[in-house]
C-alpha positions in Angstrom: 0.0 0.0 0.0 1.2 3.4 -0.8 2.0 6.1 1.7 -0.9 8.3 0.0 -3.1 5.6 0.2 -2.4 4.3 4.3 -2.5 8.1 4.7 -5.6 8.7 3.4 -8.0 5.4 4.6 -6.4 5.7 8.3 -5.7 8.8 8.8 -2.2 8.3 10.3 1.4 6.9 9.3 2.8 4.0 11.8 5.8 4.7 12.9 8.8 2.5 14.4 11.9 2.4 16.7 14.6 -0.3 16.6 17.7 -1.5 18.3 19.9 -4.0 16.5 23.0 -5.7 17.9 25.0 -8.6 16.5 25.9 -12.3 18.3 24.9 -15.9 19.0 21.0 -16.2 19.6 20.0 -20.1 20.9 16.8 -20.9 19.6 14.8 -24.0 21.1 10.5 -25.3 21.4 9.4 -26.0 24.5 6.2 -28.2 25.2 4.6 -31.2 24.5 1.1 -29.9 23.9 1.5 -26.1 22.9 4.8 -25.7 21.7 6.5 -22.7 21.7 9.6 -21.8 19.5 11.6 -19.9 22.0 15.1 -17.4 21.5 17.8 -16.5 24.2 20.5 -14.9 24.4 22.3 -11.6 25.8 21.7 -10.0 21.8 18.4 -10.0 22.4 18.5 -8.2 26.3 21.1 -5.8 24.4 18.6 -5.4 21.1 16.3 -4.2 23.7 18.4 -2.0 25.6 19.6 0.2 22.5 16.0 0.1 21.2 15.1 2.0 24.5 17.6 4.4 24.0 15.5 6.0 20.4 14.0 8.6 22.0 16.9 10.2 23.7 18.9 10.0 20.7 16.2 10.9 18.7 16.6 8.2 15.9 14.6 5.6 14.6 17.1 2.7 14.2 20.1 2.4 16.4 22.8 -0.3 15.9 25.6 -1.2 18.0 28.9 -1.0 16.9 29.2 -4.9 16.7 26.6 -4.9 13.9 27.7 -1.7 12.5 31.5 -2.6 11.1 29.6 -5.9 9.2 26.8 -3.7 7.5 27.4 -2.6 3.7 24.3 -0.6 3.0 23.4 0.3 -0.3 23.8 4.2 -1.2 21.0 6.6 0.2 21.4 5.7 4.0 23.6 7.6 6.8 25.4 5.7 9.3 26.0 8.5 12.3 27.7 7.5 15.5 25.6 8.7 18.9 28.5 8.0 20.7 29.3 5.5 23.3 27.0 4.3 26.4 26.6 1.8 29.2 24.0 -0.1 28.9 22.5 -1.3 31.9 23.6 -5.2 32.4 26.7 -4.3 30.8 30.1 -3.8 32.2 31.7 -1.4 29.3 30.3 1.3 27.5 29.2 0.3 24.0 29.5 2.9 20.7 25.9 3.0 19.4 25.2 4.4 15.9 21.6 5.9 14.5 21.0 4.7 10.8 18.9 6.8 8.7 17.8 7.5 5.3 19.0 10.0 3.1 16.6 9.6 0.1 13.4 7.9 -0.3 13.8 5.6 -3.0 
C-alpha cells in the first residue's frame, strides 16, 4: 500500500523504533502440547536495551557498533555515531550508531 493511500484510509502513518546488535541467539521449542519456539541470548536483552535508547537519541534505528563494522548498505542511508554508552547489564560502554535514510527511494 502506498504512503498516500495508508495516509488517506487511516488517517495516520505508523511509525517505528529499533535496536539492533550482533551475536549468538539459541533458539529452542518448549512443550509437548503447545509448543513454543523460543530465543535466548544476551543480543536479544542488548537489542532491547539500544532500542530504548531511540527517543533520547532521537533516531529511529540504532545499531551497535558490533553490527555496525559488518553492514554494507546500499547508497542513500547515513550511518551516524551517537556516541558511546553503558548499557544497563553491561560492564563497558558500548559505541551505538543511528541509521537513517537519506533519500526515499
Amino acid at each position: 500500500m502506498q504512503v498516500e493511500q495508508y495516509n488517506s484510509k487511516f488517517g495516520l502513518l505508523p511509525g517505528f523504533k529499533a535496536g539492533l546488535h550482533y551475536g549468538t541467539v539459541t533458539a529452542g521449542d518448549i512443550g509437548s502440547l503447545k509448543k513454543e519456539i523460543i530465543f535466548t541470548g544476551d543480543v536479544l536483552n542488548t537489542s532491547a536495551r539500544i532500542q530504548g535508547l531511540c527517543n533520547q537519541f532521537g533516531a529511529d534505528l540504532l545499531v551497535s557498533e558490533d553490527l555496525v563494522t559488518l553492514l554494507q548498505l546500499p547508497a542513500g542511508y547515513s550511518i551516524t555515531s551517537v556516541g558511546e554508552t553503558l548499557l544497563k547489564g553491561r560492564s563497558k560502554p558500548m559505541e551505538l550508531f543511528a541509521i537513517s535514510i537519506l533519500k526515499r527511494l
